[in-house]
TORVO-822957 format. One record per residue: x negated, y, z of N, C-alpha, C in turn; residue in one letter. Coordinates in steps of 0.001 Angstrom, whole numbers, plus 500000, padded with zeros to 6 digits. Layout:
N
XYZXYZXYZA ...
***
This chain:
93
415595876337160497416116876646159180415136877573158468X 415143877059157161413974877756156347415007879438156385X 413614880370156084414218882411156349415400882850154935X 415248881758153739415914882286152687416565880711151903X 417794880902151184418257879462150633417618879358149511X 418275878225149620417195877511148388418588877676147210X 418381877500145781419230877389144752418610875971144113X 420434875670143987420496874509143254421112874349142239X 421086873297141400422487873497140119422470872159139667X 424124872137139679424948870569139694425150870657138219X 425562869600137339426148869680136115427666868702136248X 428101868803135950429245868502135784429420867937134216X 429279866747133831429096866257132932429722865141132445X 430711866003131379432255865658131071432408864925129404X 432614863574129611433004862956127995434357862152127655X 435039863080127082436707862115126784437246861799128104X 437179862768129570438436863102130225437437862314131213X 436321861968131327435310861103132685434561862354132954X 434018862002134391433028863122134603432181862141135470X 430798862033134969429287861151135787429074862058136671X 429043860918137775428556860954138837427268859723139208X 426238860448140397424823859292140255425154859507142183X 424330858076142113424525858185143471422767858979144321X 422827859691145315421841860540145762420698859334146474X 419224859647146023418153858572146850417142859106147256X 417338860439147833416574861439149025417422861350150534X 416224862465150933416729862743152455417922863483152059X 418079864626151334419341865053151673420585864802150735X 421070864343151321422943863511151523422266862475150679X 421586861635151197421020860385150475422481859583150134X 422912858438149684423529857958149689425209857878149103X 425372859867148800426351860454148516426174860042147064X 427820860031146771427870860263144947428276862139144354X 427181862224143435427467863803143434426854863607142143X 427095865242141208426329865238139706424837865529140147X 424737865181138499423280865828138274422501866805138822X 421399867012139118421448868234139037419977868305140095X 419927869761140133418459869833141057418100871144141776X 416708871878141620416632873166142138416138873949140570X 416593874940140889416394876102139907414526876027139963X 414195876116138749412765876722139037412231877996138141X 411419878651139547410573880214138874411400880053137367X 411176881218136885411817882016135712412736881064134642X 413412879972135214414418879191134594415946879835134455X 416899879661133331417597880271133439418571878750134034X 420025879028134130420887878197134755421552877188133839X 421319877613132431421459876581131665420674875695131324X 418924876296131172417602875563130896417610873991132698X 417843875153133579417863873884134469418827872710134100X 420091872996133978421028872065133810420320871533132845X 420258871732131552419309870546130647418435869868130801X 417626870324131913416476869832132570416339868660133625X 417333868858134498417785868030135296419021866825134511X 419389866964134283420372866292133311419442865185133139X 418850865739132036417899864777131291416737863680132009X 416168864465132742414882863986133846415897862820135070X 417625862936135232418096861936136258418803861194135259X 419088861052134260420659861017133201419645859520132181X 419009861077131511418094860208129864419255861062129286X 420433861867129726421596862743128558420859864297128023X 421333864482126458420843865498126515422217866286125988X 422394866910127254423779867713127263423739868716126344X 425273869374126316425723870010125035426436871097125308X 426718872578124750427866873047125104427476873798126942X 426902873706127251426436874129128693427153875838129191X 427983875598130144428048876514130366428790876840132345X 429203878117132825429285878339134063430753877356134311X 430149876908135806431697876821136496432023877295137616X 431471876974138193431457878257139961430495877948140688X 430185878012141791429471878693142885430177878234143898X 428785877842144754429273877657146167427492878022147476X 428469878289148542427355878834149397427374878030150908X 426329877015150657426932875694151679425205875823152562X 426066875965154429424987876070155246424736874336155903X 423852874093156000423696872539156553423145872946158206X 423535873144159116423116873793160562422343872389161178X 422563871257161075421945870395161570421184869620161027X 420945870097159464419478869753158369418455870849158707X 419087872363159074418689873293159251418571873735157490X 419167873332156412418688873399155470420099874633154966X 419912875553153484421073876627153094420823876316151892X 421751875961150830421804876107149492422575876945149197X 422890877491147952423702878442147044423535876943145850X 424437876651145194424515875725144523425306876737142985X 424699876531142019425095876941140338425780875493140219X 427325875308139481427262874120139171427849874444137482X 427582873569136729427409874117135185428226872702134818X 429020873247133388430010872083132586429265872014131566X 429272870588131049428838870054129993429019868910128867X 428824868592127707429606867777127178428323866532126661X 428252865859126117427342865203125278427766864473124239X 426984864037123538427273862980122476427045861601122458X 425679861241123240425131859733123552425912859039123928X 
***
């Protein structure tokens, strides 16, 4: 297991009562359906990522961005630790 977690941030990306979901096509939780979303990068804030990632997996350019909670998830047999930001959002497209 890497010495420190990694940060991530989900969007949650909500239009007229649906919320998108993509399905995952990496090593980790390949195959899962989960939101948007990615790793925080150097001096990004938690909304700039969510727009960032959004856009770069989506083509959406979300709206309205803001907190929803937190979670602190250990993977012992990836050896892998996230802290996950997950952020609400609306769009127009």
């Amino acid at each position: 297991m890497e010495n420190r977690p990694k940060v991530g941030v989900g969007v949650l990306v909500v239009k007229d009562g649906k919320t998108l979901f993509g399905k995952r096509k990496n090593a980790h939780g390949d195959g899962l359906w989960c939101f948007p979303g990615g790793h925080l990068e150097l001096n990004e804030s938690w909304e700039e990522c969510a727009v960032r990632e959004t856009m770069e997996e989506t083509g959406l350019k979300i709206k309205n961005v803001r907190f929803a909670t937190a979670t602190n998830d250990i993977f012992p047999v990836e050896g892998k630790h996230y802290i996950t930001i997950f952020m609400i959002a609306g769009y127009d497209s």
